[in-house]
CHARMM internal coordinates of N, CA and C (Angstrom, degrees):
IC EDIT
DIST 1 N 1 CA 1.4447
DIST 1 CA 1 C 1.5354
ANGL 1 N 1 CA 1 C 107.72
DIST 1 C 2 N 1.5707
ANGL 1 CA 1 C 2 N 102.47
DIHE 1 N 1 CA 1 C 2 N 153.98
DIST 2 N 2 CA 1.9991
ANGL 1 C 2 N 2 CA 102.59
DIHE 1 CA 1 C 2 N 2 CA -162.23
DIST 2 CA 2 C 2.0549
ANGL 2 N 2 CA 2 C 81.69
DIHE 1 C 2 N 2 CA 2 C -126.42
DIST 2 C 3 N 1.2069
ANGL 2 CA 2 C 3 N 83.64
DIHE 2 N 2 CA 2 C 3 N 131.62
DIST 3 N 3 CA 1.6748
ANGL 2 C 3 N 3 CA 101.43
DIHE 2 CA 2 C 3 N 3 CA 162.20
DIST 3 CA 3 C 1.3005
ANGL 3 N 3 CA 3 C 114.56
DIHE 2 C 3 N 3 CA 3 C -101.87
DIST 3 C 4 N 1.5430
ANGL 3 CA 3 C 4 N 126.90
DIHE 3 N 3 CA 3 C 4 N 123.65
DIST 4 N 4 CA 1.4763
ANGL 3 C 4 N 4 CA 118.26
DIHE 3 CA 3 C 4 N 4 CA -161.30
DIST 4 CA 4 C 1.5921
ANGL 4 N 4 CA 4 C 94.29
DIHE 3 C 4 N 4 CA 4 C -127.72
DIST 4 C 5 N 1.2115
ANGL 4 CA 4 C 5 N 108.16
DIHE 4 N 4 CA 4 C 5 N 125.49
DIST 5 N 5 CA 1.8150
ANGL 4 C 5 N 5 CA 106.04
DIHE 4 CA 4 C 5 N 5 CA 163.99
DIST 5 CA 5 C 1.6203
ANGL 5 N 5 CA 5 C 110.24
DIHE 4 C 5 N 5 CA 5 C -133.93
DIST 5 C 6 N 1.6351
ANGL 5 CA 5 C 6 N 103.62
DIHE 5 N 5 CA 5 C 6 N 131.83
DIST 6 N 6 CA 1.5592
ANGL 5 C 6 N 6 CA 114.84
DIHE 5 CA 5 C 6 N 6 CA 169.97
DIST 6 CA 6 C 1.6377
ANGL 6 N 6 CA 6 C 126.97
DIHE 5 C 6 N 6 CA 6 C -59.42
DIST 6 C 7 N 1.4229
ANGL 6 CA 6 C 7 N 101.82
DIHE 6 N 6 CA 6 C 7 N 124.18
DIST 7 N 7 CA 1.3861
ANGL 6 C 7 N 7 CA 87.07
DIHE 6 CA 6 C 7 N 7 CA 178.60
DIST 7 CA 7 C 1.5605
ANGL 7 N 7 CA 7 C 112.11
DIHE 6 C 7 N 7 CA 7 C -97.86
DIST 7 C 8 N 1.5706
ANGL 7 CA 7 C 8 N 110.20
DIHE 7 N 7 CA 7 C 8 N 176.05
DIST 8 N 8 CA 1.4446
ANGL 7 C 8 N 8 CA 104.64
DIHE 7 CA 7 C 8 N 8 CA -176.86
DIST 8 CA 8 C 1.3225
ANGL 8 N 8 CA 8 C 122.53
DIHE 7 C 8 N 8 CA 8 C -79.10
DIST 8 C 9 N 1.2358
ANGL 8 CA 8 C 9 N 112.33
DIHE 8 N 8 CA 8 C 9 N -158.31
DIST 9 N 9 CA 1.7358
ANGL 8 C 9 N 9 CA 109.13
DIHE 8 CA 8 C 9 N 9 CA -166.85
DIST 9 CA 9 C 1.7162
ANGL 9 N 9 CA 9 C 89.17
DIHE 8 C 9 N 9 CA 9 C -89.54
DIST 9 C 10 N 1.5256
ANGL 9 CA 9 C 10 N 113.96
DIHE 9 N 9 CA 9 C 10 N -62.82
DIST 10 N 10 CA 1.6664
ANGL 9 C 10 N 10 CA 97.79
DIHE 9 CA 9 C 10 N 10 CA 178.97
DIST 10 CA 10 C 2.0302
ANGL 10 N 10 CA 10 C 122.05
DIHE 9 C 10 N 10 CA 10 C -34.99
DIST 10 C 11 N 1.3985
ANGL 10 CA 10 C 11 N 99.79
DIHE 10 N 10 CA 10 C 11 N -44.20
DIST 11 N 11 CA 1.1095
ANGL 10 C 11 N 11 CA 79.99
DIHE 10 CA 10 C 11 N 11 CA 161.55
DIST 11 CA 11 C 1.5217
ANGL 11 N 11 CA 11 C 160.11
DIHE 10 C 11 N 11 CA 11 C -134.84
DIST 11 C 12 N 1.5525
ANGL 11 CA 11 C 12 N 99.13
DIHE 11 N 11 CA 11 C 12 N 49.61
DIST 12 N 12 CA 1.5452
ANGL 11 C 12 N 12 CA 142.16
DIHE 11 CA 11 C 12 N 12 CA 163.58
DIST 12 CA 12 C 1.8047
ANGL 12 N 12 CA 12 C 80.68
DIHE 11 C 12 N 12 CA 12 C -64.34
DIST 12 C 13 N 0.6517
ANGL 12 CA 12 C 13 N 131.55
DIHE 12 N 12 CA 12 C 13 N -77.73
DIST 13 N 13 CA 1.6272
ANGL 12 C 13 N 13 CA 125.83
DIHE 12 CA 12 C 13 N 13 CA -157.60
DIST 13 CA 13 C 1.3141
ANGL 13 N 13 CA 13 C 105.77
DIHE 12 C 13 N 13 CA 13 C -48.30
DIST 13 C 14 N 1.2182
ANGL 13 CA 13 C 14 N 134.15
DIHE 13 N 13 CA 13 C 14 N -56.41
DIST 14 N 14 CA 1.3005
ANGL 13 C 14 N 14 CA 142.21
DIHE 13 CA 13 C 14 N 14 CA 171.95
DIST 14 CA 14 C 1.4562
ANGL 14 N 14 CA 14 C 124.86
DIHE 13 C 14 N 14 CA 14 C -46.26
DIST 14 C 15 N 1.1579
ANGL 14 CA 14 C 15 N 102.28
DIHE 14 N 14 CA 14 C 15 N -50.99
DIST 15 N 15 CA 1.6552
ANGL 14 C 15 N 15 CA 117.49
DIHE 14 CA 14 C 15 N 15 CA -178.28
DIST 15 CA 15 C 1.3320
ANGL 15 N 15 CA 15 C 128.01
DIHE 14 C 15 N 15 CA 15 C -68.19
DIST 15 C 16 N 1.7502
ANGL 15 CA 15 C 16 N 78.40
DIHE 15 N 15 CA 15 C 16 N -44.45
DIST 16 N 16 CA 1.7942
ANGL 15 C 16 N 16 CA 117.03
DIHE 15 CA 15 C 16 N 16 CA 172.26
DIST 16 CA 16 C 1.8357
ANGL 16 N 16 CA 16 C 94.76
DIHE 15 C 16 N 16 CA 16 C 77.89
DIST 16 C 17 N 0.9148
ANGL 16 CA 16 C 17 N 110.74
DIHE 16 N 16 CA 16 C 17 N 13.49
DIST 17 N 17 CA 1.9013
ANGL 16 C 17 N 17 CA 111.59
DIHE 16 CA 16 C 17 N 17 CA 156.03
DIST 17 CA 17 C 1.2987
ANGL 17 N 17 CA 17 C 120.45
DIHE 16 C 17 N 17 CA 17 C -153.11
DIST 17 C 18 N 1.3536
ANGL 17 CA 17 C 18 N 93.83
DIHE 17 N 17 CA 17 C 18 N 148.87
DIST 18 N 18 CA 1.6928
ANGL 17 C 18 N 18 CA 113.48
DIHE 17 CA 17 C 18 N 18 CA 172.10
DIST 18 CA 18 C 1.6787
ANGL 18 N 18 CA 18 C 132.38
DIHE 17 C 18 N 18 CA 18 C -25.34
DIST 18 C 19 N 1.4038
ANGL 18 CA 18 C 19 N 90.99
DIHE 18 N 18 CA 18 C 19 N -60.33
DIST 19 N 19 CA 1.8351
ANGL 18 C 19 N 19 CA 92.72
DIHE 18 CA 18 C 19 N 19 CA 177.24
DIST 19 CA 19 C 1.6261
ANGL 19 N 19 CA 19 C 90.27
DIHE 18 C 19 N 19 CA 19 C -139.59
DIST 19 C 20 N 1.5879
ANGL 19 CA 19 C 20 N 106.00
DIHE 19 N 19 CA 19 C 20 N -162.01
DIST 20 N 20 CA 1.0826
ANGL 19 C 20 N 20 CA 131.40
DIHE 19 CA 19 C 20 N 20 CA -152.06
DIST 20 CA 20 C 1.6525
ANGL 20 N 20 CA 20 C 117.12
DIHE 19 C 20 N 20 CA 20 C -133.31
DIST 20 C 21 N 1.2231
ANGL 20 CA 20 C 21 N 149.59
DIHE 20 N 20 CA 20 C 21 N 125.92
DIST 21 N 21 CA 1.5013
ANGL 20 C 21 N 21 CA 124.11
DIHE 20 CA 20 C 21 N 21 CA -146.93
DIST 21 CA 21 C 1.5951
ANGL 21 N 21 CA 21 C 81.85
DIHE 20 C 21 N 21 CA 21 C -134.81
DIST 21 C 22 N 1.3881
ANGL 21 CA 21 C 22 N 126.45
DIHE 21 N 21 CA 21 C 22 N 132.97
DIST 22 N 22 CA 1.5894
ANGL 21 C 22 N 22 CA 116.98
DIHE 21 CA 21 C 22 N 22 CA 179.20
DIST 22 CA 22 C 1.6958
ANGL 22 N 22 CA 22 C 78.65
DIHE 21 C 22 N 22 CA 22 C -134.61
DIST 22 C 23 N 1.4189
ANGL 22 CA 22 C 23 N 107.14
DIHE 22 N 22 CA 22 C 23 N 160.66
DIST 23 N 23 CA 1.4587
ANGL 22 C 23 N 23 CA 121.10
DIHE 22 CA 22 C 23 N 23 CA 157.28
DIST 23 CA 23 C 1.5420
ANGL 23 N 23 CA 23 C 112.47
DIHE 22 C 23 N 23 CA 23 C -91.05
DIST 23 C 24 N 1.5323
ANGL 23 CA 23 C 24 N 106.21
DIHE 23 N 23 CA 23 C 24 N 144.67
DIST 24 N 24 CA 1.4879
ANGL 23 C 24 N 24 CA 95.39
DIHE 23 CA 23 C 24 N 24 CA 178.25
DIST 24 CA 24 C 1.3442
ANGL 24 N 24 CA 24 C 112.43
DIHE 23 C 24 N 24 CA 24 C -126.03
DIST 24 C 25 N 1.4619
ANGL 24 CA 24 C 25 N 130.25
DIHE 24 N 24 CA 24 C 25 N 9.93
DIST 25 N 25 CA 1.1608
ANGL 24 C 25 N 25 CA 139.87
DIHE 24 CA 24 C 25 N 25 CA -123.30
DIST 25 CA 25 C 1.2118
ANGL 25 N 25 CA 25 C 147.44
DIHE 24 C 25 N 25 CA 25 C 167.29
DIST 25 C 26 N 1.1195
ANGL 25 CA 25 C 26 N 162.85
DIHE 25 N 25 CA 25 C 26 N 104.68
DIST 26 N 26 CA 1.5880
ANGL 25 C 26 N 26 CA 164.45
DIHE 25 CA 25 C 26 N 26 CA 160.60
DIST 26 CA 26 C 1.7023
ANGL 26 N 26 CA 26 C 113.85
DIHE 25 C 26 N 26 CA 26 C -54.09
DIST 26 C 27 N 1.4158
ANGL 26 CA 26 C 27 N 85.83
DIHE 26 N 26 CA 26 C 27 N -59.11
DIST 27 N 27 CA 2.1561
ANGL 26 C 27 N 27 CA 85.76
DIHE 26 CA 26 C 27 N 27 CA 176.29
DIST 27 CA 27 C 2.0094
ANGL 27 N 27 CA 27 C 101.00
DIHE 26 C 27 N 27 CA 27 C -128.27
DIST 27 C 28 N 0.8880
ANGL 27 CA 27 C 28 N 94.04
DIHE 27 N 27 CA 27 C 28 N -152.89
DIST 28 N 28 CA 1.1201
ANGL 27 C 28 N 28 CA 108.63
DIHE 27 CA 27 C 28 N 28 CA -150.72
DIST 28 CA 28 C 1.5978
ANGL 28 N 28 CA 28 C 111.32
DIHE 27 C 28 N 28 CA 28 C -78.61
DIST 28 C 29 N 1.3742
ANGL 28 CA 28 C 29 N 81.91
DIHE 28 N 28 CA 28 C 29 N -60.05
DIST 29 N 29 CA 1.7565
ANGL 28 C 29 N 29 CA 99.93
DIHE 28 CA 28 C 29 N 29 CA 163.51
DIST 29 CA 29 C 1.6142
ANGL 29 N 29 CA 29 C 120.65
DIHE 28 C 29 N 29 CA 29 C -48.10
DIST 29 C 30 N 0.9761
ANGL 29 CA 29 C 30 N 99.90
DIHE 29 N 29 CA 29 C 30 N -52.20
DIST 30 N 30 CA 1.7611
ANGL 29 C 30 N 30 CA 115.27
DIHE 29 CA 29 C 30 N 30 CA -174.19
DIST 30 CA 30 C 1.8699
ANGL 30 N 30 CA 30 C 103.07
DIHE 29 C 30 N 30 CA 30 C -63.92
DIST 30 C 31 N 1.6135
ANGL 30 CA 30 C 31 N 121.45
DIHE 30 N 30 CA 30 C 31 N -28.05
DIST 31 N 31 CA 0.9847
ANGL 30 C 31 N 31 CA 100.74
DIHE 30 CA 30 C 31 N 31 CA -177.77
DIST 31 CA 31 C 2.0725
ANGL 31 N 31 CA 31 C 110.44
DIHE 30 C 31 N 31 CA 31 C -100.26
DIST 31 C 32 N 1.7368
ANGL 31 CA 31 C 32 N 96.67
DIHE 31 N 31 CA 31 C 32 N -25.72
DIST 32 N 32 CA 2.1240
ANGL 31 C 32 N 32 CA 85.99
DIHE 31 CA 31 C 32 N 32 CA 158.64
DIST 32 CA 32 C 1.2628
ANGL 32 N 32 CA 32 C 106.42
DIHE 31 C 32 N 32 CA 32 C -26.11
DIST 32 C 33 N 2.0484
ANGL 32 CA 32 C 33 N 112.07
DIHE 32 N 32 CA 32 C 33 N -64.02
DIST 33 N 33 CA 1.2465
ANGL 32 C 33 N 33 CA 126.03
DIHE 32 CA 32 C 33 N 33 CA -152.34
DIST 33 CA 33 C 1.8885
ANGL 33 N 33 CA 33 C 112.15
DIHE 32 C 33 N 33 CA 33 C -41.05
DIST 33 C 34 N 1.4319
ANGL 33 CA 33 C 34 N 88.24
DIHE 33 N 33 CA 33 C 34 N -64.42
DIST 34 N 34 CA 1.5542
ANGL 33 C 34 N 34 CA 116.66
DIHE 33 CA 33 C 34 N 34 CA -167.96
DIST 34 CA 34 C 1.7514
ANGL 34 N 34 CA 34 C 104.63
DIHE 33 C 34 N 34 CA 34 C -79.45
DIST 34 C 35 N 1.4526
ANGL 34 CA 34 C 35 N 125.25
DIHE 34 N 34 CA 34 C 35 N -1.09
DIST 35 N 35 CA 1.8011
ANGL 34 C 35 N 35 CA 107.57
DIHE 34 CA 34 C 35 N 35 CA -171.64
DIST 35 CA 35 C 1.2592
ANGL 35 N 35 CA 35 C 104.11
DIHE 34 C 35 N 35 CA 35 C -98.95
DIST 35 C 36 N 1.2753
ANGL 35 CA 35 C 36 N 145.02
DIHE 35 N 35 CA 35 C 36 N 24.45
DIST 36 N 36 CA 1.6250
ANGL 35 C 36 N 36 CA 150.91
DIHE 35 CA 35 C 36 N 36 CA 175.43
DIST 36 CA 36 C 1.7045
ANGL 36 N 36 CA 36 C 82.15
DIHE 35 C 36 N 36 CA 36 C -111.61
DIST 36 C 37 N 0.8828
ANGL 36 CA 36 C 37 N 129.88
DIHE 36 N 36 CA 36 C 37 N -89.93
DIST 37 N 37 CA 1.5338
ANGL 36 C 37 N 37 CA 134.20
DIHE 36 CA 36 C 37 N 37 CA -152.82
DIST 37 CA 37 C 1.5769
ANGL 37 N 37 CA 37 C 108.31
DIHE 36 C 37 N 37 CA 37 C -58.43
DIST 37 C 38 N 1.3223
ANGL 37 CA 37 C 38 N 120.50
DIHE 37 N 37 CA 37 C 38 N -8.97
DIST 38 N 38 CA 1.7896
ANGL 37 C 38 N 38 CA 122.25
DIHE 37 CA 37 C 38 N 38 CA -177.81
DIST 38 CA 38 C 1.6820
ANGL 38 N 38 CA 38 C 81.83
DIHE 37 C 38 N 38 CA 38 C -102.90
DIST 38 C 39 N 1.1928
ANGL 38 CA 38 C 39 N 142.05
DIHE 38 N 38 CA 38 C 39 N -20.72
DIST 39 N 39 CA 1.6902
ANGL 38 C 39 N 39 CA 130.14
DIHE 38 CA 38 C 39 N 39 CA -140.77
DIST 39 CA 39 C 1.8701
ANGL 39 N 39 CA 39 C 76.57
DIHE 38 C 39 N 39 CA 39 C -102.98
DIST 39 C 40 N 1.3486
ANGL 39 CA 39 C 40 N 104.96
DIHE 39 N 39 CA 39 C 40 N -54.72
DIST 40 N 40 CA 1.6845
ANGL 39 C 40 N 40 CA 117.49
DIHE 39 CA 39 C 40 N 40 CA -175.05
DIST 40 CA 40 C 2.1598
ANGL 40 N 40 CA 40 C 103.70
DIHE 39 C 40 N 40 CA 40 C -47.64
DIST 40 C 41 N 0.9936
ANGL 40 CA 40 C 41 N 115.93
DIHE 40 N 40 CA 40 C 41 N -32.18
DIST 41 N 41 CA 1.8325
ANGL 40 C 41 N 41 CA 127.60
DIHE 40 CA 40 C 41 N 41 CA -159.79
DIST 41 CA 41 C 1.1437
ANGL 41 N 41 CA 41 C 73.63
DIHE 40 C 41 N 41 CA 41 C -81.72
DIST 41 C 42 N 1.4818
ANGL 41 CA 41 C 42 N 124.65
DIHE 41 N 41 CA 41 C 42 N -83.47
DIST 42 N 42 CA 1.4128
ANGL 41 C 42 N 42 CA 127.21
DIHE 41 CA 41 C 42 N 42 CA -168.26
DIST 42 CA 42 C 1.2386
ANGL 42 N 42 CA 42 C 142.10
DIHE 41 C 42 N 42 CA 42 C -35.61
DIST 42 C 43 N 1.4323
ANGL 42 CA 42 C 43 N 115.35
DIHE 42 N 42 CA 42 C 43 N -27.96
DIST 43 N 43 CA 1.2844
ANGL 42 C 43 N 43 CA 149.08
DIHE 42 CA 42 C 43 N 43 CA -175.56
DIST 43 CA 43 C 1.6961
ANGL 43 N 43 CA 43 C 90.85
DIHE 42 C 43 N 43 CA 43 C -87.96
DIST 43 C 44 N 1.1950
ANGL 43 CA 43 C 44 N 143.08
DIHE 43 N 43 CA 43 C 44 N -62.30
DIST 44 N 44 CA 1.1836
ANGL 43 C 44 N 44 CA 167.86
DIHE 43 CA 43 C 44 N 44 CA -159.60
DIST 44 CA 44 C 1.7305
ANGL 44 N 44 CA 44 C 95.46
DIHE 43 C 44 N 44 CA 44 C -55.18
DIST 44 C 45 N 1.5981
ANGL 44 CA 44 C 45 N 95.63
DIHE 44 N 44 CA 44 C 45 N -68.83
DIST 45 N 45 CA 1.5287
ANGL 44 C 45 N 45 CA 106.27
DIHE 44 CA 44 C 45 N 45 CA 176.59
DIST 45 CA 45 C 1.3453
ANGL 45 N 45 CA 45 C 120.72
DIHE 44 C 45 N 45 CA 45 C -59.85
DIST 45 C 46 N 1.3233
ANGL 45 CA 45 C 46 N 121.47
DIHE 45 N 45 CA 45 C 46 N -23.02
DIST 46 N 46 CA 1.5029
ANGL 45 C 46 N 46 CA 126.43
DIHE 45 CA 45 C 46 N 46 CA -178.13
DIST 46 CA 46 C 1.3250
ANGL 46 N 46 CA 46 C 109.49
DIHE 45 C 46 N 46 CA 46 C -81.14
DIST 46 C 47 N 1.6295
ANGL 46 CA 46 C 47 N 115.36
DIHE 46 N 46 CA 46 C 47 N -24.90
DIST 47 N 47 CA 1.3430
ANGL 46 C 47 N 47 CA 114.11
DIHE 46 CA 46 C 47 N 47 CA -169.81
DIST 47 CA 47 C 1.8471
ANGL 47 N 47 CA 47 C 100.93
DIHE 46 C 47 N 47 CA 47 C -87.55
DIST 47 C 48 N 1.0694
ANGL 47 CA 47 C 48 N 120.34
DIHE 47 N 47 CA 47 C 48 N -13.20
DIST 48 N 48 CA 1.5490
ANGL 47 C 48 N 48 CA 116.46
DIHE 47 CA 47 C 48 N 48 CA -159.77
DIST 48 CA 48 C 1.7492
ANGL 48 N 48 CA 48 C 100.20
DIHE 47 C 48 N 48 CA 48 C -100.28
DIST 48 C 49 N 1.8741
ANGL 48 CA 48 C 49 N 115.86
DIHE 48 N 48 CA 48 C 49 N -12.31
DIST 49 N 49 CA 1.0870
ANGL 48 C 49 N 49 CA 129.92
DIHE 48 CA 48 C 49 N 49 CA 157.00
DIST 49 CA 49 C 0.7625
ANGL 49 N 49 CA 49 C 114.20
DIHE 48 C 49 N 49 CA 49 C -33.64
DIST 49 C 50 N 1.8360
ANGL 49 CA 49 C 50 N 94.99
DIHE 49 N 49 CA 49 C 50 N -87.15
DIST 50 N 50 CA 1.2870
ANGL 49 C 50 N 50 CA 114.82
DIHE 49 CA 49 C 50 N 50 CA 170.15
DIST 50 CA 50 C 1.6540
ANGL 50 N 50 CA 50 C 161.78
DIHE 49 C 50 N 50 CA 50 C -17.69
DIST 50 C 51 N 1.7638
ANGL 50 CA 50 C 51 N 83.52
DIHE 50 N 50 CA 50 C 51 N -53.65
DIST 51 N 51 CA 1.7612
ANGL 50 C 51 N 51 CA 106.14
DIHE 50 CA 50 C 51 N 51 CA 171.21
DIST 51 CA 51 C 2.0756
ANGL 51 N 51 CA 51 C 96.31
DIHE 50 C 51 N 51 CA 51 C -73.19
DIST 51 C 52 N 1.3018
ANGL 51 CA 51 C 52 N 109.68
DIHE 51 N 51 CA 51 C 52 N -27.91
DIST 52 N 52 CA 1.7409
ANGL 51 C 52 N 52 CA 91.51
DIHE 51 CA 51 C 52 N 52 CA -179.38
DIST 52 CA 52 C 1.0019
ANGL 52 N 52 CA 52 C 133.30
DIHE 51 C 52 N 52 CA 52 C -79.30
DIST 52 C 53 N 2.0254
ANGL 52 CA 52 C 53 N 113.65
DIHE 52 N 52 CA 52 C 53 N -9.31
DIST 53 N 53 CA 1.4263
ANGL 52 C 53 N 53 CA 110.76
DIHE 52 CA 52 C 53 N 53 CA -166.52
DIST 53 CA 53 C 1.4091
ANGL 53 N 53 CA 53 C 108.43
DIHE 52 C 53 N 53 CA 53 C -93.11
DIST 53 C 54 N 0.8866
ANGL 53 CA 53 C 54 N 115.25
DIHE 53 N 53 CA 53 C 54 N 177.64
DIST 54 N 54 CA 1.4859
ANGL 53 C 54 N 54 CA 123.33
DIHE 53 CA 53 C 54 N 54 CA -174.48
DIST 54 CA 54 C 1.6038
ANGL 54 N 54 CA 54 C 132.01
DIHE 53 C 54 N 54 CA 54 C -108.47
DIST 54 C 55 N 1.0281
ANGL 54 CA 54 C 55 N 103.97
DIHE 54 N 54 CA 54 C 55 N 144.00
DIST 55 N 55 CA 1.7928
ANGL 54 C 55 N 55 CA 100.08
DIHE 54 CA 54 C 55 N 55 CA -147.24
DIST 55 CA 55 C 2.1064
ANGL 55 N 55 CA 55 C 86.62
DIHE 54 C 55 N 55 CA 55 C -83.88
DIST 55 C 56 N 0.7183
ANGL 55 CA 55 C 56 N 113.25
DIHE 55 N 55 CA 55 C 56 N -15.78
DIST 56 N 56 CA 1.5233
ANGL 55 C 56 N 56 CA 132.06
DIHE 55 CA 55 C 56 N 56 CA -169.59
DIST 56 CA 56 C 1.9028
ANGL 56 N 56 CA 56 C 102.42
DIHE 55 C 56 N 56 CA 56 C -67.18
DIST 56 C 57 N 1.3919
ANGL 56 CA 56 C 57 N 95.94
DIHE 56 N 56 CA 56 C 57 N -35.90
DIST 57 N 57 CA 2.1981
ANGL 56 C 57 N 57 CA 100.23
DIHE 56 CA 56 C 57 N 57 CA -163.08
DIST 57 CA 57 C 1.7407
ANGL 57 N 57 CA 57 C 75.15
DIHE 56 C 57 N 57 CA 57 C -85.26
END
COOR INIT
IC SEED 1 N 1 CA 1 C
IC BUILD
């Protein structure tokens, strides 16, 4: 199973893509288990983007 989250337009430029594709999973169960704590990383990583780009570009 694929956990997909959109990123924003600031950082579509950065990334240079749209969203984000993480694995969370083998079956079904395993990814309920694991899609709060991959959604939380992701969220994490978007924010540390964020704080680096520059309000200036």
């Amino acid at each position: 199973m694929v956990l997909r989250c959109f990123s924003s337009k600031s950082l579509r430029k950065k990334l240079g893509k749209n969203e984000v594709h993480k694995k969370v999973g083998n079956t079904h169960a395993e990814a309920r288990i694991n899609k709060s704590k991959m959604e939380a990383e992701i969220q994490r990583s978007f924010g540390v983007e964020l704080k680096s780009l520059s309000l200036v570009e």
